[in-house]
Structure formats: C-alpha cells, structure tokens
N, C-alpha and C positions, 0 to 999 in steps of 0.2 A: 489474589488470595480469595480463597470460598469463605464463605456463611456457616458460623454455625447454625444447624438444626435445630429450634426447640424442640423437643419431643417431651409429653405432659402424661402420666400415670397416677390412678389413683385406686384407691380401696383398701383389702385386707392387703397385708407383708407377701405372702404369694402368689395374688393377684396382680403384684404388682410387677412384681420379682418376673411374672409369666408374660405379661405383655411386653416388657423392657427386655427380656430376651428374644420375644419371637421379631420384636420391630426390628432390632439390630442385631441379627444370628449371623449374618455374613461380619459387620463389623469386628462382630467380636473374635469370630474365628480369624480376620485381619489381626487384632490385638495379643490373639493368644498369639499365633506367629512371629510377631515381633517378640515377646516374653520369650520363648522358644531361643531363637535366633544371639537375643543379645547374650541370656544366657548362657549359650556355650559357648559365644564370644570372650564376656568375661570370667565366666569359672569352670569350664568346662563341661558342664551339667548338661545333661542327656534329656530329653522329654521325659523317659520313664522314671527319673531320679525328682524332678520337678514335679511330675505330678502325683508320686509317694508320698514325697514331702508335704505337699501344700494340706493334705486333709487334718494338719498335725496343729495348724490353728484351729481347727475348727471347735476341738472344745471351747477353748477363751472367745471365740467369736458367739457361741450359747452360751456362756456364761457372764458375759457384760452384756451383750446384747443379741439377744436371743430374736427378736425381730427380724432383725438382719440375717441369721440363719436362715431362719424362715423366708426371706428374700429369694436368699440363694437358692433354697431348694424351687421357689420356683423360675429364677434365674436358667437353672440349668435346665428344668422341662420346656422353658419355651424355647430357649437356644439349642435343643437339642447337643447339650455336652454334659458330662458326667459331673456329680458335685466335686471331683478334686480338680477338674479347670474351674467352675465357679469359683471355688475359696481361691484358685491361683491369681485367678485375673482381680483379686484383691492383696495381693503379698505379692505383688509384680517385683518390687524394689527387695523386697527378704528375698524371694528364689533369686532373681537375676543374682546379689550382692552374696549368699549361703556361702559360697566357698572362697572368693575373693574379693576384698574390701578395695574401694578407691576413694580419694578425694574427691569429689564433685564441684565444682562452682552453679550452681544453678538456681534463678528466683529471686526476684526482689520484690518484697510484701510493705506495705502501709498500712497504717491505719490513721486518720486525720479528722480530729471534730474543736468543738469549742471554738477557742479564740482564734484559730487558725482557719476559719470559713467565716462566712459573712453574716450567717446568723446560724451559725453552732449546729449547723447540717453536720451528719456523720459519717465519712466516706473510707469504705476500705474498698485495696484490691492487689493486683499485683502483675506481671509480668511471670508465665508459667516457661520458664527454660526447660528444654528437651532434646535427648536424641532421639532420630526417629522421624517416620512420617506421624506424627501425632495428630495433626489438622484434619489428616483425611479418618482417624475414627473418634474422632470428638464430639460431642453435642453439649449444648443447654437443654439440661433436664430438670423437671419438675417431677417429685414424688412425694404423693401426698396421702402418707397412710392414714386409717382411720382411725389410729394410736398416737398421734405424733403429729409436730408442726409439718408443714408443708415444707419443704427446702425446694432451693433452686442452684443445681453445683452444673461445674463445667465437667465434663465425665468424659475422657474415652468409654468406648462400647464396654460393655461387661462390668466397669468397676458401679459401685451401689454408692461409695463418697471420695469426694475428695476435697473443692475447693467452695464456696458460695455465700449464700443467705437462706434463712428463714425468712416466713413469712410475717412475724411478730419483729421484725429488725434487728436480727443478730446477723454478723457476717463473720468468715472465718476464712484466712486462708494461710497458706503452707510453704515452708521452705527448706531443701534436704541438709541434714545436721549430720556429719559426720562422728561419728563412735564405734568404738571396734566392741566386740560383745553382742554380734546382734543371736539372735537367740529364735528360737519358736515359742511364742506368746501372742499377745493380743496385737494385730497388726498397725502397722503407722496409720494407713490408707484410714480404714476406720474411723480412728481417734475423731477425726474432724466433723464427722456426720453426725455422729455422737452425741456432741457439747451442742452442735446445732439443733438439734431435739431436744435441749433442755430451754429454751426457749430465752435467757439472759447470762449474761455473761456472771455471774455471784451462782445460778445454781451451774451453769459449766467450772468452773470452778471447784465446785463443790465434786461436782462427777469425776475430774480428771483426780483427784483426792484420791477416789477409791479403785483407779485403775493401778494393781500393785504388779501386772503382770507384762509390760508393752515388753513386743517383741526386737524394736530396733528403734533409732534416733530420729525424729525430724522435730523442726517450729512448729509453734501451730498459736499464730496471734488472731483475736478474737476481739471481737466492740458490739456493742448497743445501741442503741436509742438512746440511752439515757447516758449515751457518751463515755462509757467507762472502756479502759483499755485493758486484757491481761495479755500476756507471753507465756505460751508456754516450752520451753527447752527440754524437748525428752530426749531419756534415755533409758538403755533395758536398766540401768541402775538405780534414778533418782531423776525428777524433775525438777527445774529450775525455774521460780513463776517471777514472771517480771509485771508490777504497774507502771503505767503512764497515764499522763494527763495530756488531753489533746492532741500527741503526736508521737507512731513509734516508728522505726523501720525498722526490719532487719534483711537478714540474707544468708549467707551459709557458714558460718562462724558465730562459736557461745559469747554473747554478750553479759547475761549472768556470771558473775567474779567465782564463784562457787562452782561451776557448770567449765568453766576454762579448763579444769583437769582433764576433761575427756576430747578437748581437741585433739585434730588428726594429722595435722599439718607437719609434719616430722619427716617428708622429703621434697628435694629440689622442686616435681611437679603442684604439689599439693600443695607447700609455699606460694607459690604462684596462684595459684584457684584462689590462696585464703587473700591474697593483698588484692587480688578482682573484687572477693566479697566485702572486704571493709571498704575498698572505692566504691562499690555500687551503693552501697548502706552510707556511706559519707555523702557521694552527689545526689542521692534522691534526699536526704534532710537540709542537703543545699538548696536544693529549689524549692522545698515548701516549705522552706524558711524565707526565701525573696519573696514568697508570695504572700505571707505571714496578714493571716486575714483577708484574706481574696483566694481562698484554695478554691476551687468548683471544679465541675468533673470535666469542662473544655481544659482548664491548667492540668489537669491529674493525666489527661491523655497526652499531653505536650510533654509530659514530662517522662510519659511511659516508654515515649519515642525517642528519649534522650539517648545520645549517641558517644558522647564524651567518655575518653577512655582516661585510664590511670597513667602519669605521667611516668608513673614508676616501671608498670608489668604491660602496660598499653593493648592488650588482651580485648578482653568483653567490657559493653557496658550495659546501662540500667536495657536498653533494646538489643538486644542479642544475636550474633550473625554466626553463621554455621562458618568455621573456618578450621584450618590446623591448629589455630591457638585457643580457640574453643572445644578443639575437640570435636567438631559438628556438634555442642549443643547451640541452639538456636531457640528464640519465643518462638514457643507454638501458637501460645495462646495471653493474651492483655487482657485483664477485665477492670472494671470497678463498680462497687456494689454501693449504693445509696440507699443507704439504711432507713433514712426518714420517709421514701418513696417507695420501699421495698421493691427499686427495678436494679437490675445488672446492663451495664453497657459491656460489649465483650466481643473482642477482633479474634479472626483466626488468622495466625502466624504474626508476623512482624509488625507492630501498630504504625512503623513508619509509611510501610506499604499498604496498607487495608485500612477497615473503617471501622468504626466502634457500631457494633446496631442493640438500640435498647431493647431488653428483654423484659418482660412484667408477668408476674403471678395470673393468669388464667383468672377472671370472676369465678367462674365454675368448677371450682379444683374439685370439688367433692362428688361432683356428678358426671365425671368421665364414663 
C-alpha cells in the first residue's frame, strides 16, 4: 500500500481553493471519472444530467458557507474545470445516489477519552469503507484560511471537506446513514468541515442548529479537548443529536430511538449491510471496552485491523476487504486523530497491510 501525500494550503478562500486545484488537476479529473462512472452505474445519470444538476447546491453552499463557495471558484480556475464539476466533486454521494437509492454498509467511527485512556487523552477516528480506487486520489490536507481554524482532513482530490481535525483539537469524522428523501440542499460532504471551523464541539453544535436545509443523510460524531462527545444523525428531515461520555461508536444504522423511523433496511440485501453495521458497532465497543483505561493509539490501530466477522451475516468487519459480500467496498483509508497533540496517524487502504504514518500541523501554516 502507498502514503498518503500531505499536501499544505494557506491564505485567502481562493488562494487556496487555486493552489489545491492546480497541485492535484490530474487527480481530480481521476475523481471526477470515477463520479462519472459509478453514476451511471447506479442511476443511470449521464455526465450532462450530473453536471446540470450539481450547480443546484450551490446557492445553500453561499449561504451557510460562503467561504467555501469562494474555495470553489478557485478550486475550479486552478484545476482548470468549470464551477459545476467543483460543486459536483463535493455532492459526489447526492449525484452518484439522485435517482436510485441503496443500502450501504460502510465506516466504523470512534470517539474515545476520559476514563477509558490512561490519563484522559482524547482519541477519534475511524476506518473510511469504499468503492473504488480511492487510495490512488487521496491525500492529508491541511487548509488554513485566514478566516478560520486550520484543519487537517483525509480528502480525495477536489473534495474542500470531509474527514479530520482542527488545529485548536476538535476532530470529526463520518459514516453513510441511509434515508430516502435526499433532496438538493446543503450537501453531507460539507457539514463536516463546517463544525470543524467552529473551533469546539457546544459552538458546533450550535452551527448544526441553524443548518435547516441538509441535502441528504449521513453521521457525523465530533469531540474535543475538553473531552466532550456529540452525534450527529442527519437527515433532509430532522437531526438526531446524541451525547456521550468518554465513549461512542457508531456505523451505518440510527442509533437515536427517534431517528429509527427513517431506517432503510426494508430488503433482504439491506438487512444484511444493517446486521454488518450493528457487528461492526458492537465488536469495536468490545475491544475498547477490554482495553477500558489503557486505550492509546498502538490499541486504536489493532483494533482498526480487526478482522472478526459477525457470526450471524459473516460479511464485513471493523477492516474491510473488497469481496462479493462486500460488494467491493474495502478501507481505503484508517486514521486516528489525537486531539491533545493535534497529529493524525493515517494508513492508505487496509491498516492490516500498511502502516499508520503520523501527520502533524505545519509550524508555519500561515506562511505558505
């Protein structure tokens, strides 16, 4: 398995937006490809119907976060692609899903601090399930406007957020939630980068409040420095917020009692995907429950590479292998963020085979 890239951006929103396209223009045009492809795999969708489409977020993308517009347009002058692949190669998951909806199994997220580490370190991360060569247009990226904390996300080419940390020790990461209803609105992708720029988890919290417009479903669990954990279960209808104290998982199934109505699980396959996600969510709170007060990030890797499958569906587990019962989705990508160091340790593809390599914040983020 390869290395992620770090690749490091800083200044104004379309300074940045300009160098992060011009560095990875081939990438992305890899990425748009794939979007392309799976596309009219699963819904039939033509290039020219996908890329109508995509500019249809683009108001709710300036009007939550206008920054991030601003990205994009220069996202798209340095890649040399027009603004409705920029805004596409962020609603990858709305175009691909626009016409037909599936169960997905994919991702298993943590978040781990307090009593359950040896002196109430704060550790999230997760295991990124995929189809697709994903590995090959991935990087660790740092961007670090001069409006806004620094973050550091695991990114295919072209997307502006998806998975990480700030620099001030928040971290955040994602897992696909099934709901029928997806809509044109304010995109999943997004949401994440978002709460990361608010710099703690009580003002993210506070943000996801006033988002009344999300376009489609996913998680999106978030922690601190100061140890606190939220959940959040979207959907185009209502969000579901869940606290924990020192430990949550989840995976691709609403754990919110309220949030259960919008499960998707209503055929033979999709059954299947959801009794993967409650084993995956049940054996990773197995193990960092044996480890209960000795979690550290050597345990958090051992456990990423966990192989044990469900006795019942015998399918996927928490390390993910491209098979017919998976479907080909497969980890692309492992990481885990330590909050109180503000580094990411973070494998490309399967962390049984590769290797964690730590990533850290640039001294110099401001003076690229």
């Amino acid at each position: 398995m390869g290395i992620f890239k770090q690749r490091c951006y800083s200044g104004s929103r379309q300074s940045i937006g300009e160098k992060y396209g011009e560095d990875t223009r081939e990438l992305i045009r890899n990425h748009l490809e794939i979007i392309y492809d799976s596309a009219m795999n699963k819904s039939g969708s033509s290039r020219l119907t996908l890329l109508d489409s995509a500019l249809g977020y683009l108001p709710f993308i300036e009007k939550y976060s206008p920054g991030f517009a601003e990205e994009l347009v220069g996202l798209s002058r340095g890649a040399h692609i027009s603004m409705n692949e920029a805004v596409l190669l962020q609603v990858r998951q709305e175009a691909i899903y626009s016409a037909a909806f599936e169960y997905r199994s994919e991702c298993t997220s943590f978040a781990v601090c307090g009593r359950y580490t040896p002196g109430g370190e704060v550790y999230i991360g997760q295991n990124l399930d995929l189809i697709g060569a994903f590995e090959e247009i991935t990087s660790v990226v740092v961007l670090a406007p001069d409006d806004a904390p620094a973050v550091m996300m695991v990114l295919p080419a072209g997307q502006i957020s998806n998975t990480g940390l700030n620099e001030l020790g928040m971290g955040v990461n994602c897992n696909f939630l099934s709901c029928r209803g997806w809509k044109v609105g304010y995109p999943r992708y997004l949401v994440s980068r978002l709460l990361l720029e608010q710099g703690t988890c009580f003002r993210a919290r506070d943000v996801m409040n006033t988002i009344t417009e999300l376009a489609s479903s996913r998680n999106i669990l978030i922690s601190d420095i100061g140890g606190k954990i939220f959940d959040f279960e979207m959907t185009p209808y209502e969000v579901g917020v869940i606290e924990a104290n020192d430990m949550l998982v989840h995976s691709n199934h609403f754990i919110n009692s309220k949030m259960k109505k919008y499960e998707c699980a209503n055929t033979p396959s999709a059954a299947l995907s959801m009794a993967d996600s409650e084993w995956r969510k049940a054996r990773l709170e197995e193990l960092l429950r044996s480890a209960f007060g000795r979690v550290d990030v050597p345990a958090l890797m051992e456990f990423l590479r966990d192989h044990m499958t469900s006795p019942q569906s015998g399918s996927s587990s928490i390390c993910m292998h491209a098979s017919p019962d998976t479907k080909g989705y497969h980890t692309a990508a492992s990481f885990i963020s330590d909050l109180n160091n503000r580094v990411m340790y973070a494998c490309s593809g399967n962390p049984c085979t590769g290797s964690y390599i730590k990533y850290e914040f640039p001294s110099n983020m401001r003076s690229w």
